[in-house]
Structure formats: C-alpha cells, structure tokens
C-alpha positions as CSV (number, residue, x, y, z in Angstrom):
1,X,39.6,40.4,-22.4
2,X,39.4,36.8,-24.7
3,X,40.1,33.9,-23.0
4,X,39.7,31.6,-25.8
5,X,36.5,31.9,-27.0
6,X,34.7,33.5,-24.0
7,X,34.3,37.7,-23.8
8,X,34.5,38.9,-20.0
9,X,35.0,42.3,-19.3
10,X,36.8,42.1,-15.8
11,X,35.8,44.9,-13.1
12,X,37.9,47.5,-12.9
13,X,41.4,46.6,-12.9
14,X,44.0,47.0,-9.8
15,X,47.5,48.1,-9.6
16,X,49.6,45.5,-7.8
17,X,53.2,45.5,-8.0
18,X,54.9,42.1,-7.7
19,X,56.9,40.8,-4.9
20,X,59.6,38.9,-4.1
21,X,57.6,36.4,-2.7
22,X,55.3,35.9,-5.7
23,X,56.8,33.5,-8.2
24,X,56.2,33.3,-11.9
25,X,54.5,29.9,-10.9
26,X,52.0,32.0,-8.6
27,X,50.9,34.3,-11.2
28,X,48.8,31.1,-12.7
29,X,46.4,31.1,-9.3
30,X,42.7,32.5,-9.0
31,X,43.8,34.8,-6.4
32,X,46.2,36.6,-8.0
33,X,43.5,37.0,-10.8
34,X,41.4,37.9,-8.0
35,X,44.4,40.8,-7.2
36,X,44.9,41.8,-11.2
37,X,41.1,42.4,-11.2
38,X,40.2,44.2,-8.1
39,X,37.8,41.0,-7.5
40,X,38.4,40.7,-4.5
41,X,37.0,43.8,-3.3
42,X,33.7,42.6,-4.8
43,X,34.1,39.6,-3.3
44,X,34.1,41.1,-0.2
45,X,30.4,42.9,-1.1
46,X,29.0,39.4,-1.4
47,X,29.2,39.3,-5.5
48,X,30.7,36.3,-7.0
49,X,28.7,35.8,-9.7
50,X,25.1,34.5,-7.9
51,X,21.9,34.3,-10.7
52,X,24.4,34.4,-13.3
53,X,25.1,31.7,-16.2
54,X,28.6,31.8,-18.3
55,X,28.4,30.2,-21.6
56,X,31.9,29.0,-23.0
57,X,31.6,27.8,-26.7
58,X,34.9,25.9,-27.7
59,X,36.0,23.7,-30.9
60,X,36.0,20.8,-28.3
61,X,34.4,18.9,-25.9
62,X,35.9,19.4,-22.3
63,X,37.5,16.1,-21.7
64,X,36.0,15.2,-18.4
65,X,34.5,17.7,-15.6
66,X,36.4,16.1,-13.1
67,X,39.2,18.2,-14.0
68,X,37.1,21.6,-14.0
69,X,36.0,19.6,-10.1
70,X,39.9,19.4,-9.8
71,X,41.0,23.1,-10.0
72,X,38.3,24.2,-8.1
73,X,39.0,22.0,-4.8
74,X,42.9,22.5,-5.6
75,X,42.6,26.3,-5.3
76,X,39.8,26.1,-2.8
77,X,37.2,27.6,-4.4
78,X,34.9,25.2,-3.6
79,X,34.9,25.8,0.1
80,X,35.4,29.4,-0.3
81,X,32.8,29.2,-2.8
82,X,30.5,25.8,-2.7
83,X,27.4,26.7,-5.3
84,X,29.1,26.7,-8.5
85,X,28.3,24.8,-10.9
86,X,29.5,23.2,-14.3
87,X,27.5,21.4,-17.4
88,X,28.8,20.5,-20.7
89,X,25.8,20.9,-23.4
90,X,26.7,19.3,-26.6
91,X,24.8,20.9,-29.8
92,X,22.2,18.9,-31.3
93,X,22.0,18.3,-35.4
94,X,18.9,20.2,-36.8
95,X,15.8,18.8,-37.6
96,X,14.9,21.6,-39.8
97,X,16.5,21.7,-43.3
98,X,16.4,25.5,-44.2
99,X,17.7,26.8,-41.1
100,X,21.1,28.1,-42.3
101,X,22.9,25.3,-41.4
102,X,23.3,22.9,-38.4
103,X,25.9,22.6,-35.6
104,X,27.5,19.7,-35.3
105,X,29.0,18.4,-31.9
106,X,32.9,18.7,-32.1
107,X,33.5,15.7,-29.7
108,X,36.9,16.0,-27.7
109,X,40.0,17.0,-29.7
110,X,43.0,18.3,-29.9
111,X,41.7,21.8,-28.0
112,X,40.2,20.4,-25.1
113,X,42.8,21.7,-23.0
114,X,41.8,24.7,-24.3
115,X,38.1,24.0,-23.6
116,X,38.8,23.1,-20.0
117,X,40.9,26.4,-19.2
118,X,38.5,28.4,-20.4
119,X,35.8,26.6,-17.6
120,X,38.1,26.4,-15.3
121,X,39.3,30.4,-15.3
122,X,35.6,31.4,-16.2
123,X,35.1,29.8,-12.5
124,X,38.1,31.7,-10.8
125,X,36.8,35.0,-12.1
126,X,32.7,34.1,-11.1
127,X,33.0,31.2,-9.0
128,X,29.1,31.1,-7.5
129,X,28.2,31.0,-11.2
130,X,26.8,28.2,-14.0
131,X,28.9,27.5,-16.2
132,X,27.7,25.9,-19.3
C-alpha cells in the first residue's frame, strides 16, 4: 500500500464488516485502520513499532510538527502510545561536484498537506516509532 510517497506493507489484513454505527466520518480514525489491518491484534502482543525508524520523503516540507503533535493527542495515541517520535530532516546541497547531482530542500508548498498525512498515518499504523 502507497500512501503518498511512503511503501508499508500492512500486516495481514482483517475482515470487518461495517456497522451502522460507524459513519463515513469514522472510517478516517487510527482505530479503524487499526481494524482494516488486524493491528490491533499486534498491538495487543506488545508491537507498535519499538527500534524502528519510518522515513517519509515528500515534495514538501511538513508545515509545522505541531499538527503531526495534533492528531496524535486528538486520537490519543499519545497516551495509548507516549514514545513516538517525529523529526523533519531537510536535505543538504552537495559539496561534491561529480556526485550525480544534489538534492535540493523543497521548502513548504503546495503538498504539505500531503507531507503531513503521510506523518501523521505513518504514526497511526506504528505509533512507538521515529518518524523522520
């Protein structure tokens, strides 16, 4: 599965069947990403991504972390989960000339949205992880 630029291959997928109780509104919540992909269950064995590092590369800067801080206390992730951890790393111009090229930082534009949804589900999916 792509979510933007970021490859995750989710554990082994769960049959739910939707409810009348679960709105369209309530299919956009960690836990119900949590049902989709059986995560819970591993969860429950203690793994939520401990010792591991997600790297998300985007045509953007993320705006500002407080809004990867935001979904994570607005979903509660960060009690149910308090170690993980976010940092933006911007990539620095090349010093050496025959290196194939250089990578230049994008700075925030138009698909920082983008940029911070990918954080901000790579964190419901692992949320004990880095994310960088």
């Amino acid at each position: 599965m792509t979510f933007g630029h970021t490859l995750w291959v989710p554990a082994k997928p769960a049959r739910i069947t939707p409810s009348p109780e679960i709105s369209l509104c309530n299919w956009s919540r960690p836990e119900i990403l949590e049902k989709i992909y059986n995560l819970d269950s591993l969860y429950a064995e203690g793994i939520s991504g401990q010792g591991q590092t997600i790297v998300v590369i985007e045509d953007s800067d993320v705006f500002t972390a407080a809004d990867w801080h935001t979904f994570r206390r607005t979903f509660g992730l960060d009690v149910k989960f308090p170690k993980g951890s976010f940092k933006q790393i911007r990539p620095q111009p090349s010093l050496l000339p025959d290196n194939g090229g250089s990578c230049g930082d994008p700075g925030v534009n138009g698909a920082d949205s983008e940029a911070t949804a990918d954080a901000e589900w790579a964190t419901a999916a692992a949320p004990v992880r880095k994310s960088w």
